[in-house]
PDB file of N, CA, C and O in Angstrom:
ATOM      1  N   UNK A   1      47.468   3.730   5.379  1.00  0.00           N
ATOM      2  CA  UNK A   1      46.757   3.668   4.114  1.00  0.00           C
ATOM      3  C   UNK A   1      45.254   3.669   4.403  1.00  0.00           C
ATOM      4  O   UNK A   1      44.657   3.133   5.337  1.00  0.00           O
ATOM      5  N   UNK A   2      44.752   4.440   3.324  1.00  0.00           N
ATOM      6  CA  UNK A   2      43.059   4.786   3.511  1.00  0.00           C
ATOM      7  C   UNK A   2      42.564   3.627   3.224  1.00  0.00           C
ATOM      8  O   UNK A   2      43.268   2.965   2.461  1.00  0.00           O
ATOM      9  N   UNK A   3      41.437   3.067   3.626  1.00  0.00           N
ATOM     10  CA  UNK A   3      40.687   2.092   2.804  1.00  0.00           C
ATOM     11  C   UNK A   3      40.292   2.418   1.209  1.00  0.00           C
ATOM     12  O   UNK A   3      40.222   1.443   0.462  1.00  0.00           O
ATOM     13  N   UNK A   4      40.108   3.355   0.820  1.00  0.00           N
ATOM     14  CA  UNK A   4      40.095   3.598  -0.559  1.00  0.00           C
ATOM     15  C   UNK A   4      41.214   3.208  -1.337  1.00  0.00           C
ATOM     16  O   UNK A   4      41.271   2.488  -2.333  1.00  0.00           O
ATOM     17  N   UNK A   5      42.709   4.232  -0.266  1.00  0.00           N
ATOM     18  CA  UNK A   5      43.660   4.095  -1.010  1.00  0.00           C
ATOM     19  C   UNK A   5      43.908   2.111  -1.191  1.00  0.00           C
ATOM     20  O   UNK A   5      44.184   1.461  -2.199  1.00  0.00           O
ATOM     21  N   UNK A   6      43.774   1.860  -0.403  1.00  0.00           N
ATOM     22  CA  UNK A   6      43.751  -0.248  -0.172  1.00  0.00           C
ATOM     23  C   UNK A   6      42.936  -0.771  -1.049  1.00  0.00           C
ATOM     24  O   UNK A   6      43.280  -1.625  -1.865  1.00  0.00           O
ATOM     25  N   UNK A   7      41.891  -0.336  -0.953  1.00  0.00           N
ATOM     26  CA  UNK A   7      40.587  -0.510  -2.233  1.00  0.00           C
ATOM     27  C   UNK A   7      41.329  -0.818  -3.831  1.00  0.00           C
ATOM     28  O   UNK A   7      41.457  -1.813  -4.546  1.00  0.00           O
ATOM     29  N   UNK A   8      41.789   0.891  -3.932  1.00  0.00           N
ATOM     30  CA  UNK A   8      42.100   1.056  -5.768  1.00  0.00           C
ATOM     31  C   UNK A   8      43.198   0.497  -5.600  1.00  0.00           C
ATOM     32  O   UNK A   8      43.492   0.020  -6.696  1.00  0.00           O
ATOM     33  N   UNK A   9      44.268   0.190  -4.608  1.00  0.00           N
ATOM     34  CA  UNK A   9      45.124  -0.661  -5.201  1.00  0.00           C
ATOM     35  C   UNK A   9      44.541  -2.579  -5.169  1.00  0.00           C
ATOM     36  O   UNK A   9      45.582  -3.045  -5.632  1.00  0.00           O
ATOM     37  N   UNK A  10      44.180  -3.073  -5.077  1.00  0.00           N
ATOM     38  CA  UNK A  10      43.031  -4.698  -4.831  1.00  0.00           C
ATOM     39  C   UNK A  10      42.560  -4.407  -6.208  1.00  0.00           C
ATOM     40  O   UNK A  10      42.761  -5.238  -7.093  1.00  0.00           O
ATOM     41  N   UNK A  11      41.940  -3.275  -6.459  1.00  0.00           N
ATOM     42  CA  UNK A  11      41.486  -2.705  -7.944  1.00  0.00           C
ATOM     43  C   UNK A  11      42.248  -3.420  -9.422  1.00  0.00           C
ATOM     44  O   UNK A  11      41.874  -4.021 -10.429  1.00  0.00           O
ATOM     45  N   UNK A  12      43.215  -3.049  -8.971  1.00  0.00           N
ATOM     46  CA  UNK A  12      44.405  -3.158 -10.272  1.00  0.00           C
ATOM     47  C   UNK A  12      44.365  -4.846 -10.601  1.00  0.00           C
ATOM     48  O   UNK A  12      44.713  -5.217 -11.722  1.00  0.00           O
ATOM     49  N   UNK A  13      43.944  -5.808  -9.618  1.00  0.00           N
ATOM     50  CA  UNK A  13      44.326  -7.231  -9.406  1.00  0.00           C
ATOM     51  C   UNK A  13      42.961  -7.113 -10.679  1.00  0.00           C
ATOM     52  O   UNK A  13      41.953  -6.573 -10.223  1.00  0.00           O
ATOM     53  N   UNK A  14      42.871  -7.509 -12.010  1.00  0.00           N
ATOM     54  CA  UNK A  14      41.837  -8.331 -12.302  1.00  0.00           C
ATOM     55  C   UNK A  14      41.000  -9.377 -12.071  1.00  0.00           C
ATOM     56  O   UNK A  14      39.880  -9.377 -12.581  1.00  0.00           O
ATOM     57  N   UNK A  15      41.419 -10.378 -11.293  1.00  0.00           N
ATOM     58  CA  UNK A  15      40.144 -11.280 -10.754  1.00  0.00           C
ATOM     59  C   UNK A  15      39.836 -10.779  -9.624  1.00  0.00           C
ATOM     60  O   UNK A  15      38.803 -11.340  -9.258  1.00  0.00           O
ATOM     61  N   UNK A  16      40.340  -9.641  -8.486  1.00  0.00           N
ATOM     62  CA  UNK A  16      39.730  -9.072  -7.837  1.00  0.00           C
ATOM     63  C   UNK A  16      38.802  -8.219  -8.109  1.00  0.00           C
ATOM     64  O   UNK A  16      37.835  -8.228  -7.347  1.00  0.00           O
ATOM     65  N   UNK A  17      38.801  -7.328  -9.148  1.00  0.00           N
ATOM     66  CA  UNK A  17      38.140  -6.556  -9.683  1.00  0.00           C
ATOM     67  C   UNK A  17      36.853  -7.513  -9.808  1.00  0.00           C
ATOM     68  O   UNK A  17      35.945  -7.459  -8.978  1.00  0.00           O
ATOM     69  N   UNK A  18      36.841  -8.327 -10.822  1.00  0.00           N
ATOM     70  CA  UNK A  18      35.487  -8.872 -11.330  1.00  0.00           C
ATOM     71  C   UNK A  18      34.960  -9.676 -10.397  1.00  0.00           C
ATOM     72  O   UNK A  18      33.810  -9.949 -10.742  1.00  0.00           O
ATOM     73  N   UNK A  19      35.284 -10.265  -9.227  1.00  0.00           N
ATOM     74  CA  UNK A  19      34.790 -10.728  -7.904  1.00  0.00           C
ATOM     75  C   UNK A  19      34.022  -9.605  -7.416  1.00  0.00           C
ATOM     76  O   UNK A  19      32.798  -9.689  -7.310  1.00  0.00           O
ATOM     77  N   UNK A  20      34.719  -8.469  -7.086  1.00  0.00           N
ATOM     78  CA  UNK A  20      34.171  -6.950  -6.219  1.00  0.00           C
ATOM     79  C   UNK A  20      33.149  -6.553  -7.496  1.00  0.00           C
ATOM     80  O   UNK A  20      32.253  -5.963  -6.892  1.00  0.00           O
ATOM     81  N   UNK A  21      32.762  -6.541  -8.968  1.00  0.00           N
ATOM     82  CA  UNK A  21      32.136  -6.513  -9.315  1.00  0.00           C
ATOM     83  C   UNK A  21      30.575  -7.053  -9.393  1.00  0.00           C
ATOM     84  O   UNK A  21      29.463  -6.541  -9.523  1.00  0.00           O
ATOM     85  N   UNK A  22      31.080  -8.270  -9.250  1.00  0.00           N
ATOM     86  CA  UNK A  22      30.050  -9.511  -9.218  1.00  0.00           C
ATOM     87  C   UNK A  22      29.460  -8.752  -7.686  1.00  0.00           C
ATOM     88  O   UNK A  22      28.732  -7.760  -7.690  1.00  0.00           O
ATOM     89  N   UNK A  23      29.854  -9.319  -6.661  1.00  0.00           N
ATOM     90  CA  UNK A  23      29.701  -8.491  -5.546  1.00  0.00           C
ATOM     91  C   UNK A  23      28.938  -7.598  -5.511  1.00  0.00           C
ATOM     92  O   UNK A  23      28.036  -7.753  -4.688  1.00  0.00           O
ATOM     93  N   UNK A  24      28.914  -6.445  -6.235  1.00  0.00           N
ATOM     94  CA  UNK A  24      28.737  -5.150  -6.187  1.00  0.00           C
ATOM     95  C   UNK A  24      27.114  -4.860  -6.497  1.00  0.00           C
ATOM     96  O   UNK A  24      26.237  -4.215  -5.923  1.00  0.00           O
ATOM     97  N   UNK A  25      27.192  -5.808  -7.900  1.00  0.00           N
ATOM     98  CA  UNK A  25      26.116  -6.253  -8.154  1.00  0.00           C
ATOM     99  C   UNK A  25      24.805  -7.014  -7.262  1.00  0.00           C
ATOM    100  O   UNK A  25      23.590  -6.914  -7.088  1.00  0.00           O
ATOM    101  N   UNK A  26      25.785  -7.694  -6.919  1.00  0.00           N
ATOM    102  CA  UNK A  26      24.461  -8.504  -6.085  1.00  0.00           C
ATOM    103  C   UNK A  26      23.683  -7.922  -5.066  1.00  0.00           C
ATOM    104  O   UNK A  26      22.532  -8.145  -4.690  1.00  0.00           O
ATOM    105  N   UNK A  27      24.891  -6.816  -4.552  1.00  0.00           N
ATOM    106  CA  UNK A  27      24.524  -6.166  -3.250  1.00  0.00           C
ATOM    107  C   UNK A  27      23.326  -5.068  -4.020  1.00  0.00           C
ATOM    108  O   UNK A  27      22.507  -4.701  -3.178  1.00  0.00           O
ATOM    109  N   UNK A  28      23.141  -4.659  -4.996  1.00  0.00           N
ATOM    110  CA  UNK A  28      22.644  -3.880  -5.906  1.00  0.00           C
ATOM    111  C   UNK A  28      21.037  -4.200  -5.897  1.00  0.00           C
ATOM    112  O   UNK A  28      20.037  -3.676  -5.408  1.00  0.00           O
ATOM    113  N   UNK A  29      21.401  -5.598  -6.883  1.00  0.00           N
ATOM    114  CA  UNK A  29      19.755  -6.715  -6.422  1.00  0.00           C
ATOM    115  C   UNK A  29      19.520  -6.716  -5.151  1.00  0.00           C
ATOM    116  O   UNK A  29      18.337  -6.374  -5.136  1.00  0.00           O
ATOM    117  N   UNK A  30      19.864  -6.882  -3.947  1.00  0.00           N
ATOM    118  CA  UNK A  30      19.374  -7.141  -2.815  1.00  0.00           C
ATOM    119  C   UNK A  30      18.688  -5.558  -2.319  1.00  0.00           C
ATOM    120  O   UNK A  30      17.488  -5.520  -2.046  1.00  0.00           O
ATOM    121  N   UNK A  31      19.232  -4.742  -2.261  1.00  0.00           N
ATOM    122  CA  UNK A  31      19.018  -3.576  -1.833  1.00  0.00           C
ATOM    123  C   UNK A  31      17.751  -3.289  -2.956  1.00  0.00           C
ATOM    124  O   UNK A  31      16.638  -2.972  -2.536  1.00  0.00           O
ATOM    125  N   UNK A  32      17.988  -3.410  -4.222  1.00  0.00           N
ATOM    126  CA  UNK A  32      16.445  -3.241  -4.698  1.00  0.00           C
ATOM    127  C   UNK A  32      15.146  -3.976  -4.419  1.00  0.00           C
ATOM    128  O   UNK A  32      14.049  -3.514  -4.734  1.00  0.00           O
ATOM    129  N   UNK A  33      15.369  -5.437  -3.660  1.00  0.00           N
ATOM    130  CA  UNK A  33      14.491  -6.198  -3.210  1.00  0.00           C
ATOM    131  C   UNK A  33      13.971  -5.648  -2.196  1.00  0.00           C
ATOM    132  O   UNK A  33      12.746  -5.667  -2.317  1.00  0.00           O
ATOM    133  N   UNK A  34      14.383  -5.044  -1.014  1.00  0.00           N
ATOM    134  CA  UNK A  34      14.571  -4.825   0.441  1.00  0.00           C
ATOM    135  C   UNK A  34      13.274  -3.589  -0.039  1.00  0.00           C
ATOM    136  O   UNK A  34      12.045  -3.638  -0.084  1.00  0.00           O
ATOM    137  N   UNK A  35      14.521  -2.299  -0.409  1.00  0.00           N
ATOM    138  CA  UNK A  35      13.442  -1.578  -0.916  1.00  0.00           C
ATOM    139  C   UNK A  35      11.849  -1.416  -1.729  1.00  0.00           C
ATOM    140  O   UNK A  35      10.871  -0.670  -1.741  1.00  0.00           O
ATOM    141  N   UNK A  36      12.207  -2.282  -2.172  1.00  0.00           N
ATOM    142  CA  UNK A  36      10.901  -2.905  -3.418  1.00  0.00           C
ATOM    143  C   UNK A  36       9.473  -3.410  -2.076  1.00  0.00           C
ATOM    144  O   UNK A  36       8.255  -3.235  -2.046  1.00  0.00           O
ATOM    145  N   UNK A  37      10.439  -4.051  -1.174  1.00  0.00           N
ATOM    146  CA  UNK A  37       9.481  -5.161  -0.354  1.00  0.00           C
ATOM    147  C   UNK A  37       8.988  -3.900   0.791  1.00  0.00           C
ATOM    148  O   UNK A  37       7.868  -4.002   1.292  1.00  0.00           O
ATOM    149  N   UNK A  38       9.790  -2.846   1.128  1.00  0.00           N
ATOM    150  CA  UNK A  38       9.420  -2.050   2.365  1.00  0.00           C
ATOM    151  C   UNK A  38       8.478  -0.827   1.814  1.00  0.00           C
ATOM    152  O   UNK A  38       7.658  -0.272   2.547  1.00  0.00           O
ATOM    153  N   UNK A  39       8.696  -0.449   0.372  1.00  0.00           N
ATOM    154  CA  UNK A  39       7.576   0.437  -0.134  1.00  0.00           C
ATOM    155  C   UNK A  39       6.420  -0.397  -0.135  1.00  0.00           C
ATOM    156  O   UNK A  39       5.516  -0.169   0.669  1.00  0.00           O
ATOM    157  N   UNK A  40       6.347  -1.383  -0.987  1.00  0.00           N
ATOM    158  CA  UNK A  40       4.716  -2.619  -0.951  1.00  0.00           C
ATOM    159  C   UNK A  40       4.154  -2.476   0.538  1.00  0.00           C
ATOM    160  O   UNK A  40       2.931  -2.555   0.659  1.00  0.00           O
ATOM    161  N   UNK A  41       5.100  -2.227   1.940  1.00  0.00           N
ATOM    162  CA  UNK A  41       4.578  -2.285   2.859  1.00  0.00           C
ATOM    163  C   UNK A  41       4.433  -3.732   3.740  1.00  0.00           C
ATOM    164  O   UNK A  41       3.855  -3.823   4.822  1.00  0.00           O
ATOM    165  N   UNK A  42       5.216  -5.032   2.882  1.00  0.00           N
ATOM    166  CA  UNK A  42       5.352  -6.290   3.261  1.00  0.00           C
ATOM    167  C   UNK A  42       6.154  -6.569   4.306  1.00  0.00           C
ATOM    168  O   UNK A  42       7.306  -6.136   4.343  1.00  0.00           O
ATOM    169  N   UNK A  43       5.540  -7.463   5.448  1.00  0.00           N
ATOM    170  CA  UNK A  43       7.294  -8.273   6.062  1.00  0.00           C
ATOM    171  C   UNK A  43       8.138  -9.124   5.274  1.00  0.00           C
ATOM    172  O   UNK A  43       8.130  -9.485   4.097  1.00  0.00           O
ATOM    173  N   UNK A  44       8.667  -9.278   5.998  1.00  0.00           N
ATOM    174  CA  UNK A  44       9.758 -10.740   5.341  1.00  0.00           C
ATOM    175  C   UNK A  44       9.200 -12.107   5.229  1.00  0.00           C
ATOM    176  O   UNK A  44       9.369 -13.094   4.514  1.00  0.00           O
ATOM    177  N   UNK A  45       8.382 -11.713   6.345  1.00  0.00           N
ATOM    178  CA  UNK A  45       7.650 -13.213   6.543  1.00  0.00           C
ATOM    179  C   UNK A  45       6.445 -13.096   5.323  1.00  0.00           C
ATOM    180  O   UNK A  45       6.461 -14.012   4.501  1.00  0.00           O
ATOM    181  N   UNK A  46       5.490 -12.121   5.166  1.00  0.00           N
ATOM    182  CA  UNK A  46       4.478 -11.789   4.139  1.00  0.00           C
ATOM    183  C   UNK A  46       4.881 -11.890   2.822  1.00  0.00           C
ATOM    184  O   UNK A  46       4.137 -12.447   2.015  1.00  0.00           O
ATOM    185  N   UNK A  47       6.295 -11.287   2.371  1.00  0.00           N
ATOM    186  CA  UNK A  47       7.070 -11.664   1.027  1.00  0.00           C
ATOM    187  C   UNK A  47       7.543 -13.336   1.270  1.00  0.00           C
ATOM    188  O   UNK A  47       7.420 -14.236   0.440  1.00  0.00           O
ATOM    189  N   UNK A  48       7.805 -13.387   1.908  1.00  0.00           N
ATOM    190  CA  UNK A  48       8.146 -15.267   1.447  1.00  0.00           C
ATOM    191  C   UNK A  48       7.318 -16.227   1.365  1.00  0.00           C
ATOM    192  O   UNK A  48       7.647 -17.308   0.878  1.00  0.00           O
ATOM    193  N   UNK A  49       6.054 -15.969   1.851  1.00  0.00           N
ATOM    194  CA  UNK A  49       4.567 -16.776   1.862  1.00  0.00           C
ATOM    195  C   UNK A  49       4.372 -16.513   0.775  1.00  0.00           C
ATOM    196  O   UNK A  49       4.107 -17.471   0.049  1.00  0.00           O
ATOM    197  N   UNK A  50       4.397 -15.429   0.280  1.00  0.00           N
ATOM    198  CA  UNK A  50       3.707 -15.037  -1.168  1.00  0.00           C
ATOM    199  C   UNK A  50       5.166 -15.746  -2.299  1.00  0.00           C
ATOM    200  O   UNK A  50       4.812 -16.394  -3.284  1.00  0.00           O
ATOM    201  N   UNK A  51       6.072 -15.632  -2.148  1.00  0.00           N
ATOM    202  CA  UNK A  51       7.233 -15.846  -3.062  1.00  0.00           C
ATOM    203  C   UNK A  51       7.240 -17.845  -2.803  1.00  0.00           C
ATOM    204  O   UNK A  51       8.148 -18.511  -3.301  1.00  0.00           O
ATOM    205  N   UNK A  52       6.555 -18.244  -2.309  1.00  0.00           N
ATOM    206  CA  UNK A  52       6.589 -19.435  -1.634  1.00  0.00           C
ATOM    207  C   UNK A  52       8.093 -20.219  -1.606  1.00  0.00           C
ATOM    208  O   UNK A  52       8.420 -21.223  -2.240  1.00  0.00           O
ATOM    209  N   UNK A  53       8.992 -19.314  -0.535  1.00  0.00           N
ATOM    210  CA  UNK A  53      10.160 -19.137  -0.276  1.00  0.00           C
ATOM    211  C   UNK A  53      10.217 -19.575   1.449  1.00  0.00           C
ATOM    212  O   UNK A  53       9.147 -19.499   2.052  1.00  0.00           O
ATOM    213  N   UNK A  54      11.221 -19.942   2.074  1.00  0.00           N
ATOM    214  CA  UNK A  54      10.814 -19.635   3.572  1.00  0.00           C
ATOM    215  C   UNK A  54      11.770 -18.147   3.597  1.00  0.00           C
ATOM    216  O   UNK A  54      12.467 -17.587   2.751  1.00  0.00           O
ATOM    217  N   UNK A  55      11.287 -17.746   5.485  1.00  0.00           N
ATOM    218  CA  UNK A  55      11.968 -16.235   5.309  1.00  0.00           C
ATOM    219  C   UNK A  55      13.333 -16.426   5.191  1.00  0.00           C
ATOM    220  O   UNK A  55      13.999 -15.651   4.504  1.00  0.00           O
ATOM    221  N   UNK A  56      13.832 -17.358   5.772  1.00  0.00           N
ATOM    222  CA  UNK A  56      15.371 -17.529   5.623  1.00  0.00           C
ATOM    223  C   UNK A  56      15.875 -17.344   4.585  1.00  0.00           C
ATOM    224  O   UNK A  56      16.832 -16.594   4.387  1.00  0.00           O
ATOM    225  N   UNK A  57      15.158 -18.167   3.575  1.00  0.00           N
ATOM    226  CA  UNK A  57      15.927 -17.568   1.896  1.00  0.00           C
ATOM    227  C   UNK A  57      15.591 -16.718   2.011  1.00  0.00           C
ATOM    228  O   UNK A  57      16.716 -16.218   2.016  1.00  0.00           O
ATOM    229  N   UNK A  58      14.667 -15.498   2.196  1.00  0.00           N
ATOM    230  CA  UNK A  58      14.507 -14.547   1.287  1.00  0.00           C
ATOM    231  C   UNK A  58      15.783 -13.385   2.469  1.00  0.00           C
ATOM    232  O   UNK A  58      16.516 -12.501   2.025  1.00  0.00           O
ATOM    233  N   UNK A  59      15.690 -13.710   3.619  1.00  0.00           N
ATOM    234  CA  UNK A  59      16.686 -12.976   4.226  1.00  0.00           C
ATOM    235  C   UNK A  59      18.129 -13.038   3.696  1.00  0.00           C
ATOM    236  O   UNK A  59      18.892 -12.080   3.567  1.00  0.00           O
ATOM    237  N   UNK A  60      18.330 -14.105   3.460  1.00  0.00           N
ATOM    238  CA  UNK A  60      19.546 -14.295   2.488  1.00  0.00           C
ATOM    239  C   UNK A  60      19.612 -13.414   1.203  1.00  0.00           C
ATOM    240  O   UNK A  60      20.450 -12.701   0.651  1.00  0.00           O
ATOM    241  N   UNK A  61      18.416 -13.778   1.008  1.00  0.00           N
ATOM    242  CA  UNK A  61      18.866 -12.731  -0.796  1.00  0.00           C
ATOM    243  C   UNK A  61      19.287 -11.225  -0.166  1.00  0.00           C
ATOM    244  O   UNK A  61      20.337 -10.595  -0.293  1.00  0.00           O
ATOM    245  N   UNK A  62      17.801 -10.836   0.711  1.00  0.00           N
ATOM    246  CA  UNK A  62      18.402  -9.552   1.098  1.00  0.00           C
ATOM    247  C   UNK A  62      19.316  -8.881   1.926  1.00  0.00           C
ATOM    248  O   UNK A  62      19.490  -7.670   2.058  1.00  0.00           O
ATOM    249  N   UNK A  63      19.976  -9.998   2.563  1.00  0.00           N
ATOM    250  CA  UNK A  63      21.630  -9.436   2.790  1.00  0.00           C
ATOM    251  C   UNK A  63      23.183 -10.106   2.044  1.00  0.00           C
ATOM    252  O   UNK A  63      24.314 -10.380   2.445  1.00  0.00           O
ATOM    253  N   UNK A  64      22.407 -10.159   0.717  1.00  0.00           N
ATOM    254  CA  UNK A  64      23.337 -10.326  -0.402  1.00  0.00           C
ATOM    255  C   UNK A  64      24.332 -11.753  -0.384  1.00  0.00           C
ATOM    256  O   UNK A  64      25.529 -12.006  -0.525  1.00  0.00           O
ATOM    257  N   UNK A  65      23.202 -12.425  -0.150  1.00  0.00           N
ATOM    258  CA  UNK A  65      23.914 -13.965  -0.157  1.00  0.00           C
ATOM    259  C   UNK A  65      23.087 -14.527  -1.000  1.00  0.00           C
ATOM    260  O   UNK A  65      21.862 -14.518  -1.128  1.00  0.00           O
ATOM    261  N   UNK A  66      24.510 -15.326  -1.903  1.00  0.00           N
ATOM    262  CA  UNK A  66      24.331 -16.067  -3.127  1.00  0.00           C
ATOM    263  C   UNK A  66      22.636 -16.829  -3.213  1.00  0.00           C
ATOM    264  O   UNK A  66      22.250 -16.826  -2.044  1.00  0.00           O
ATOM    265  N   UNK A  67      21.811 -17.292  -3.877  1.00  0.00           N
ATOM    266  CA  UNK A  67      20.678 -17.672  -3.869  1.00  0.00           C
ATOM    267  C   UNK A  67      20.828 -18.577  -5.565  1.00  0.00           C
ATOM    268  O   UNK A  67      21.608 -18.377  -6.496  1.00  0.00           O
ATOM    269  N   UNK A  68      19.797 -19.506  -5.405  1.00  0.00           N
ATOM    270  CA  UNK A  68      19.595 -20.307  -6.325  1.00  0.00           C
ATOM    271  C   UNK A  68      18.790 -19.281  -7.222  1.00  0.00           C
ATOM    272  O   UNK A  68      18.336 -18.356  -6.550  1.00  0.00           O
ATOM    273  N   UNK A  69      18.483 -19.211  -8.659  1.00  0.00           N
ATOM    274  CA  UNK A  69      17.528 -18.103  -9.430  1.00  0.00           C
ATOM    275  C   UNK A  69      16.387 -18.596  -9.044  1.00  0.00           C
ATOM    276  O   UNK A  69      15.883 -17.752  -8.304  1.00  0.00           O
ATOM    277  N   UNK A  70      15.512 -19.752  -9.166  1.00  0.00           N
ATOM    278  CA  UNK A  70      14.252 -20.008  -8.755  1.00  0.00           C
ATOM    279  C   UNK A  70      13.992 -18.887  -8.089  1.00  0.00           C
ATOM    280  O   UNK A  70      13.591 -17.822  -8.558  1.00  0.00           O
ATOM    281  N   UNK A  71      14.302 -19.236  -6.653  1.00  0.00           N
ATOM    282  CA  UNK A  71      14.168 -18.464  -5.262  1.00  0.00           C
ATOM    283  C   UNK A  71      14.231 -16.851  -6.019  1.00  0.00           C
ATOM    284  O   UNK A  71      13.275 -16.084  -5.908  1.00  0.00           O
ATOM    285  N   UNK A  72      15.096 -16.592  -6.547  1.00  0.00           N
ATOM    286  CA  UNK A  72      15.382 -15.094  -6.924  1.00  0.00           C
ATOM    287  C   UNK A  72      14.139 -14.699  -7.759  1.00  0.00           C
ATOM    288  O   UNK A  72      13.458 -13.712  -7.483  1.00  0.00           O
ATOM    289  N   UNK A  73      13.926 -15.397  -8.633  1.00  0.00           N
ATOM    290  CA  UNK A  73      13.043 -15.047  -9.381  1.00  0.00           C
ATOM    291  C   UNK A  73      11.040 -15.225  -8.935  1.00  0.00           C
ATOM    292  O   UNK A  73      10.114 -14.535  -9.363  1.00  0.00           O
ATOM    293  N   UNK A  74      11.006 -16.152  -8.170  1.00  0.00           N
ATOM    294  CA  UNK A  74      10.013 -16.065  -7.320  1.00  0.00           C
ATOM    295  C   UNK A  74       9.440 -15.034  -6.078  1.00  0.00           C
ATOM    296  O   UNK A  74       8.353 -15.070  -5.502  1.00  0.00           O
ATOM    297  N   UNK A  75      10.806 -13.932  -5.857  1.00  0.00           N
ATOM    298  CA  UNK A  75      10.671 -13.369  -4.582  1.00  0.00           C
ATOM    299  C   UNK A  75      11.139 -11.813  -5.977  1.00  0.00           C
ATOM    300  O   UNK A  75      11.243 -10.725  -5.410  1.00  0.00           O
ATOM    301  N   UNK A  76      11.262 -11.788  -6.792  1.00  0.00           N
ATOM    302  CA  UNK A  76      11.255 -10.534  -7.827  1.00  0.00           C
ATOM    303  C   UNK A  76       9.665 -10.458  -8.608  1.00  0.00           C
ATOM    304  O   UNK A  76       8.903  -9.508  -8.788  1.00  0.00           O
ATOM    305  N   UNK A  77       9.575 -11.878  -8.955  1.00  0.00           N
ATOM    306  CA  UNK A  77       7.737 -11.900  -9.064  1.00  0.00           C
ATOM    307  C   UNK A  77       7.048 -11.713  -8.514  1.00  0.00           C
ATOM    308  O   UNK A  77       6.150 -11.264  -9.226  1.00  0.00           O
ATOM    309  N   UNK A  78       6.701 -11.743  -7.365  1.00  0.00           N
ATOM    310  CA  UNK A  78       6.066 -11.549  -6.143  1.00  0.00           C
ATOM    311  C   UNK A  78       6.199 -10.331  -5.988  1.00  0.00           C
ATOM    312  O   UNK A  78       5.261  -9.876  -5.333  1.00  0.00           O
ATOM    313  N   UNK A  79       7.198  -9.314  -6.395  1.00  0.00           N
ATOM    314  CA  UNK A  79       7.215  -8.323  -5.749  1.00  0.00           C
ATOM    315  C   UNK A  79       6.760  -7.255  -7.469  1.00  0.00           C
ATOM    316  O   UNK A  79       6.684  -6.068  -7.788  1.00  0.00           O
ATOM    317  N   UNK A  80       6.598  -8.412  -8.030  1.00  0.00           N
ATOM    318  CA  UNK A  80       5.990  -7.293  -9.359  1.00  0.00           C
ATOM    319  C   UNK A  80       7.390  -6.874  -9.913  1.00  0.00           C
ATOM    320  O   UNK A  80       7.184  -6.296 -10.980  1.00  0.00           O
ATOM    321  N   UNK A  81       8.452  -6.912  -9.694  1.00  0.00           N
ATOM    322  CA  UNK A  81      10.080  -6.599 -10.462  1.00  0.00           C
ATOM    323  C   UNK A  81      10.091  -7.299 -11.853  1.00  0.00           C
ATOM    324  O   UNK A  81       9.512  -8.363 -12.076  1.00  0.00           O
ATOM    325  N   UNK A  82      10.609  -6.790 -12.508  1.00  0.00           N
ATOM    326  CA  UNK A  82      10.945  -7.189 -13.890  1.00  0.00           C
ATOM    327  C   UNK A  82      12.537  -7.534 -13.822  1.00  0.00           C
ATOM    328  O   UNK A  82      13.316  -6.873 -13.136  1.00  0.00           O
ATOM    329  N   UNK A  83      12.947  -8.726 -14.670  1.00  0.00           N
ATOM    330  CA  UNK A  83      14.294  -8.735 -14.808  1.00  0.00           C
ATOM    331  C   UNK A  83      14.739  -8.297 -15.809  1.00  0.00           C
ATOM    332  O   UNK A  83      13.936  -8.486 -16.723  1.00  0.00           O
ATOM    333  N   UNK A  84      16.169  -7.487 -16.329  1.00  0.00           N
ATOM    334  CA  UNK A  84      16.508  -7.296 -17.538  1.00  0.00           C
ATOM    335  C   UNK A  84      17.673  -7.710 -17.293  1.00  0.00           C
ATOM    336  O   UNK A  84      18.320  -7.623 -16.249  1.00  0.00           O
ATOM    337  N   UNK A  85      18.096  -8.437 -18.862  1.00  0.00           N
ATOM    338  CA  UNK A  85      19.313  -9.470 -19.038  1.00  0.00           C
ATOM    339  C   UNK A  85      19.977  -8.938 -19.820  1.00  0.00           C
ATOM    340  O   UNK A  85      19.432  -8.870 -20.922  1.00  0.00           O
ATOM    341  N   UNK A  86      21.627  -8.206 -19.724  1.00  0.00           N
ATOM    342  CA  UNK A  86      21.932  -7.596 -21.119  1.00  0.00           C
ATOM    343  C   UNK A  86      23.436  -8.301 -20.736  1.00  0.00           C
ATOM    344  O   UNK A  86      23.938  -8.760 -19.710  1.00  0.00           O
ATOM    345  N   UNK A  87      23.984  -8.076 -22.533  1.00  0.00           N
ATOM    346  CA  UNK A  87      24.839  -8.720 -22.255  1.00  0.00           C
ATOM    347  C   UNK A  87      26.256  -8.075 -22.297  1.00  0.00           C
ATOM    348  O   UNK A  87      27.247  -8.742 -21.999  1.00  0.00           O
TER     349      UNK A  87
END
């Protein structure tokens, strides 16, 4: 079995689904942070001084580990990001 084919069947499980969603997402935010922070031309260490974060959190956000919003939202300000909340 393909990993896809393994994938869409895990698919069908509804609380798997909305876990791999949630997931999906986050990995989404992080990768727009990463990017966001490497166009500005910042380190990790330069974004977390400014996000007044240490780098460890902010390395966390950007390899898609859970984070408190403060932290999230301090290291999306910093980087000039806007949040949008829909429901």
């Amino acid at each position: 079995m393909t990993f896809r084919a393994h994938l869409n069947e895990k698919l069908k499980d509804p609380e798997f689904k909305k876990l791999f969603e949630e997931e999906k997402r986050l990995l989404k935010l992080s990768y727009a942070i990463v990017e966001a922070r490497e166009k500005s031309g910042m380190t990790q260490k330069e974004l977390a001084q400014k996000s007044h974060v240490t780098q460890q959190q902010l390395s966390k956000i950007e390899n898609g580990v859970n984070c408190n919003m403060l932290t999230f939202i301090r290291v999306t300000s910093a980087l000039g990001l806007g949040l949008n909340v829909t429901a």
